[in-house]
C-alpha positions in Angstrom: 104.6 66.6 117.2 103.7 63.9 120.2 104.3 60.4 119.8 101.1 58.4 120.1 101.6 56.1 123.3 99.0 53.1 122.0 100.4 50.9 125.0 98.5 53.2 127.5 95.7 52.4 125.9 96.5 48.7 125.4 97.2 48.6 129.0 94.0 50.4 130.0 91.8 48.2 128.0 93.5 45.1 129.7 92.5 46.3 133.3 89.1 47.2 132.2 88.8 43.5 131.0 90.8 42.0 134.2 88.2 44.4 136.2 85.0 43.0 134.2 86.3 39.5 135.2 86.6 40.2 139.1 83.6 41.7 138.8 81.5 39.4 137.5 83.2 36.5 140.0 82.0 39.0 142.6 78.7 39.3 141.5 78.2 35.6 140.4 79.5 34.7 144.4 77.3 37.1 146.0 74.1 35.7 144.1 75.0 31.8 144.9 77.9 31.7 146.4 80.1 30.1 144.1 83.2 30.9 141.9 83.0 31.5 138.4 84.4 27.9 138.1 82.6 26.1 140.7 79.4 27.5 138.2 81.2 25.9 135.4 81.8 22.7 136.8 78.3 22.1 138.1 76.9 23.0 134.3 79.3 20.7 133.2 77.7 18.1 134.9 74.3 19.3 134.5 75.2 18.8 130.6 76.6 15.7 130.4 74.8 13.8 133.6 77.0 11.4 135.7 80.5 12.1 134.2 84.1 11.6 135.0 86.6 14.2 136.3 88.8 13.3 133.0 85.6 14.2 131.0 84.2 17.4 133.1 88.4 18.4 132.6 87.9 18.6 129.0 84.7 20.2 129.0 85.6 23.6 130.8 89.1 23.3 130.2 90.7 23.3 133.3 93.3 20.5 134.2 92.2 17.6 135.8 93.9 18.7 139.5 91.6 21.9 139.3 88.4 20.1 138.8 89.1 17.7 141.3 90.3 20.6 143.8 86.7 22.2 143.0 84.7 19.1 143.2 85.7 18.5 147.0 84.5 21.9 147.2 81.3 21.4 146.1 80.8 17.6 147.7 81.6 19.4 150.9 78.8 21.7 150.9 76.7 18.5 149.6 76.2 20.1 146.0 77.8 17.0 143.9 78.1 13.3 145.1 80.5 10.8 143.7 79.1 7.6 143.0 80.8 4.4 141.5 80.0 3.6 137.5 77.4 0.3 137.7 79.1 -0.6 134.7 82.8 -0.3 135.6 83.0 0.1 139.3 87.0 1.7 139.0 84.9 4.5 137.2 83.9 7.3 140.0 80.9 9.7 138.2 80.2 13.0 139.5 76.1 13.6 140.0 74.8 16.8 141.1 72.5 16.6 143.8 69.0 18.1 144.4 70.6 21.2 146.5 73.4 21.1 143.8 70.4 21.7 140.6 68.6 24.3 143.0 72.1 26.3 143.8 72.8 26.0 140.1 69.6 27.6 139.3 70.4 30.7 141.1 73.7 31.3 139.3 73.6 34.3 137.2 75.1 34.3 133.5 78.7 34.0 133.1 80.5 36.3 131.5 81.6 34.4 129.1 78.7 33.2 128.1 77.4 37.5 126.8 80.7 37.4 125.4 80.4 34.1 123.4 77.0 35.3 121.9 78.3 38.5 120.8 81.6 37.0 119.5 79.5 35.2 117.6 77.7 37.5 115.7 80.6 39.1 114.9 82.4 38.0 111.0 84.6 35.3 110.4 87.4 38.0 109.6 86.6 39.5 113.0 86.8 36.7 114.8 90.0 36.1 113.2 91.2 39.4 114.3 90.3 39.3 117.9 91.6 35.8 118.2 95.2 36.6 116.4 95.2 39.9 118.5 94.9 38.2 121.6 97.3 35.4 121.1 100.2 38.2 120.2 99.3 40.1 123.4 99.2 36.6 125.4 102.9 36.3 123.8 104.2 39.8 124.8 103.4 38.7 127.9 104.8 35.8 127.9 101.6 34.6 129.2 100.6 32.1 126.2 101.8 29.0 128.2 100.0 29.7 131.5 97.1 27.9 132.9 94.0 30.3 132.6 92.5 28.5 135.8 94.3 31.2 138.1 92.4 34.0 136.4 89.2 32.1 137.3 89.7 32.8 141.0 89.6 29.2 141.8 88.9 30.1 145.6 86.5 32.4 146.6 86.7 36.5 145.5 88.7 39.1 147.5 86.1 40.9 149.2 88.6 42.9 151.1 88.7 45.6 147.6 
């Protein structure tokens, strides 16, 4: 009798997900030229108009360094401005710009955004499964305290492959 090796197949569906992931960075950079979380970033803004990098932090969950990091980025190739609050001038805002809303435009879907809409449709009990799968594999590899932001290719993708 053979003993059924279901970490293969664990391991193999991991690199099929790590491979969608590069993929799609690869794809979203070739249509705009931007990382998956430069695109994230500028729909942050889009969303919630002139906003801090505190605020644009907590809405695509990256730490405050990392937004900052990819908001130079982007107000070097003149697709955000920074402008001063007119009601506190302490407070900097992050605006995109004209070239910013057109480049933004151009951006194909993220990947997370298919896999929210079919998460969703999934049951509650599903859901609940996924999630609590996840989080045990995240702890086997002692990967539950990392920051996800690496994943996200922060600079631009490895063409080089």
């Amino acid at each position: 009798m053979t003993e059924n090796n279901y970490w293969q197949d664990v391991l193999v569906s991991l690199r099929r997900i790590i491979r969608a992931t590069d993929l799609q960075s690869k794809r979203i950079f070739k249509a705009c030229g931007l990382t998956i979380p430069q695109v994230m970033v500028l729909r942050a803004i889009e969303t919630l108009g002139d906003v801090t990098v505190k605020r644009i932090s907590a809405d695509v969950s990256l730490s405050q360094a990392t937004v900052t990091t990819i908001l130079n980025r982007l107000e070097d190739r003149q697709l955000v401005e920074r402008v001063r609050s007119q009601v506190d001038k302490r407070v900097v805002n992050a605006r995109l710009t004209e070239l910013g809303r057109e480049t933004l435009n151009t951006a194909p879907p993220l990947l997370h955004e298919q896999f929210i809409e079919r998460f969703e449709s999934l049951e509650d009990w599903e859901k609940t499964q996924v999630l609590s799968a996840l989080q045990r594999v995240a702890t086997m590899m002692d990967a539950e305290s990392l920051d996800a932001a690496p994943l996200l290719d922060i600079g631009a993708p490895d063409h080089s492959r």
